[in-house]
N, C-alpha and C positions, 0 to 999 in steps of 0.2 A: 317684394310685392305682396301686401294680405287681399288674396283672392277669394271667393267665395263665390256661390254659387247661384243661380237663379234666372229669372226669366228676361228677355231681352224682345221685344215686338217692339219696331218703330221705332220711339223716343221712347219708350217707356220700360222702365230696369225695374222690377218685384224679386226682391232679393226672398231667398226659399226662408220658409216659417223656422225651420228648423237652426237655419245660420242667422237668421235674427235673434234666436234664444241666447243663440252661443256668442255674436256679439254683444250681447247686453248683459248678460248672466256670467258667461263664463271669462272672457277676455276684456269685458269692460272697459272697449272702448272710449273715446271722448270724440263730441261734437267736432267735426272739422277733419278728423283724420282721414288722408286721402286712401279710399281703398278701391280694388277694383272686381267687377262679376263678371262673370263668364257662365252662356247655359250651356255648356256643354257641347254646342252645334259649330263652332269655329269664329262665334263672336265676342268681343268684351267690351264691357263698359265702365270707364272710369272718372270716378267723382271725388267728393268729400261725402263724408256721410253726417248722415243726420238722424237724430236721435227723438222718437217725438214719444215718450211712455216710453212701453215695452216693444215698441216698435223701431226698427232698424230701415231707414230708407234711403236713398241715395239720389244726392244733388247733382244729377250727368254733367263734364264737361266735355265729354268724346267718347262716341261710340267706335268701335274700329269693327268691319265685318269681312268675312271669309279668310281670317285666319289662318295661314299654311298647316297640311296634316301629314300625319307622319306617310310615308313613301319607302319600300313595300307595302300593304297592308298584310295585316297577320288575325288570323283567326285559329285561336289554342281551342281545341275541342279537348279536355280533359278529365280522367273520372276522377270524384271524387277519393280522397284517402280516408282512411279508418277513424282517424284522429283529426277532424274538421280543420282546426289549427294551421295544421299544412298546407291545406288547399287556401285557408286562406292567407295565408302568408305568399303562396304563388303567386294569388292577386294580385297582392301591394307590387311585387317586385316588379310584374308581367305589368300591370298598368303604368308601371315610375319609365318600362322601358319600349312605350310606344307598341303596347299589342293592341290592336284597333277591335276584336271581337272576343268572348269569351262564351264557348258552352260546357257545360257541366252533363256529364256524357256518361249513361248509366248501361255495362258493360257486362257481359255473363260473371268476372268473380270481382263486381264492383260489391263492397260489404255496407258500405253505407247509401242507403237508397234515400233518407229524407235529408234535403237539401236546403236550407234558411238564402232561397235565393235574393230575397230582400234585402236581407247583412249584406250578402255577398256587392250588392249594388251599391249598397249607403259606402262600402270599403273602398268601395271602386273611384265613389268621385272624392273620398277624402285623399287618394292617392291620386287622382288626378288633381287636384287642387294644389298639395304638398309639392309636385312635380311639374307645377306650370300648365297642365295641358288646357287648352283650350278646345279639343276634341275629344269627348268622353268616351272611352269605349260600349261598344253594345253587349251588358251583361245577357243571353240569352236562358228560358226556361232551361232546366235539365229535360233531357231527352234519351230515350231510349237509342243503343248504338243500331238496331234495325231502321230506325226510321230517320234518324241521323244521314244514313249513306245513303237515302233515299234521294237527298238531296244537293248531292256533291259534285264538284267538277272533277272529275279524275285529272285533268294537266293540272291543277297548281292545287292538287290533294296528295298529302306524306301523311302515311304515318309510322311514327318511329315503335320499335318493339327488339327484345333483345333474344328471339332466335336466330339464333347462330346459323342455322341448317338451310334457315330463307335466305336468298338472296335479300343485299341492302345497297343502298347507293348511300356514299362518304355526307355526309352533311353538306362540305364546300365543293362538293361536284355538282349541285342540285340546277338546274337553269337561272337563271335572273328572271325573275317574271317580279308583276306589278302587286301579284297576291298572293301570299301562300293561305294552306288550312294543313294543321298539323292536329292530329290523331294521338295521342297520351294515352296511356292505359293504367290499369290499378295495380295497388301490389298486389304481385302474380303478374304482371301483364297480360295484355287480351291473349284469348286461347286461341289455339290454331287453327279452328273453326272461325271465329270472326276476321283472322288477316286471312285466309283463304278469302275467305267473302270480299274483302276488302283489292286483293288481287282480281278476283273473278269481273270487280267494278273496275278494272286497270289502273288503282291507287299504287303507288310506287313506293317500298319501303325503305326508311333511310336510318342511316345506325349515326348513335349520337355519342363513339368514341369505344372505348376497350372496357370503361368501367361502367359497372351496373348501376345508374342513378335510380333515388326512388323518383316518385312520380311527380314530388311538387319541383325535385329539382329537375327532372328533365325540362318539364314546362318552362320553369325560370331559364334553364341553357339555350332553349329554342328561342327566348323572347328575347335572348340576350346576341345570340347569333342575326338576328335580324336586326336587332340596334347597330349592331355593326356595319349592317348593309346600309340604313338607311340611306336616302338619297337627299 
């Protein structure tokens, strides 16, 4: 299936500025070839395409809408790593495996404070595209971890951290529920002051095995643990 991305109201398919460049410029498509869009929201639309200039447009033969989404939902709140690269390689993988939200979550020994949340987004639907999805995850601003647990549900809120000395619940003892939000920390992981806080909001800590992961792979573990679950 060559998917791509863009806007979907009614009858009417506007394939994004950006993937008409790259069918005409870079993949050099031809007249007729059947492709298919999807915006993102759980709709796709499939046609032949058509080629008028530099413009990429699409001849509809069927729209299909509300598209099954992935089940649990998972929202990775994670801080940045030192070396950009990581966090975004987390993306790619955490989007290929049905993580439906993403924030970028800036932490007492978080070292990289300025975040290209834009890339992070453009990363996000080329992996959802690569991957089929037809529901895009919600790249969020980065956020301070104060104002972050401002606004959390403690029942379907973990976050994983690797002191020993705190109580942790097994990863596969966690309930079955409809949503998680999982809590990621930087290297160094969060300080005992912010999981205190995070206790004090009745968030429940959960251990993610015997060995110390860095932080893009924790993420990638949890995103992968949920794939397992899905329904």
């Amino acid at each position: 299936m060559k998917l791509f991305y863009g806007h979907i109201e009614d009858n009417k398919v506007t394939i994004n500025d950006e993937e008409q460049q790259h069918i005409v410029k870079v993949l050099r498509m031809k007249n007729g070839e059947e492709i298919h869009v999807t915006d993102g929201k759980g709709n796709i639309a499939s046609g032949k395409l058509v080629l008028e200039g530099k413009k990429a447009l699409l001849d509809v033969s069927e729209i299909k809408t509300g598209m099954p989404d992935f089940n649990p939902k998972l929202h990775i709140a994670i801080a940045p790593t030192k070396n950009i690269d990581r966090i975004e390689f987390f993306v790619e993988k955490a989007v290929e495996m049905g993580v439906s939200e993403i924030t970028i979550l800036i932490t007492e020994k978080t070292e990289r404070k300025n975040i290209n949340i834009d890339k992070i987004r453009k990363q996000s639907i080329a992996a959802s595209k690569q991957s089929l999805r037809f529901h895009f995850p919600i790249i969020n601003d980065s956020v301070k971890f104060s104002d972050f647990i401002k606004n959390i549900t403690s029942e379907n809120t973990f976050v994983a951290h690797c002191h020993e000395n705190l109580e942790r619940i097994e990863l596969d003892k966690l309930p079955k529920l409809d949503q998680y939000t999982f809590l990621i920390g930087p290297e160094g992981d969060f300080s005992e002051k912010e999981i205190r806080h995070l206790a004090d909001n009745k968030v429940k800590a959960t251990s993610l095995g015997n060995q110390r992961l860095r932080t893009e792979t924790a993420g990638i573990f949890v995103a992968s643990w949920n794939y397992l679950n899905l329904q």
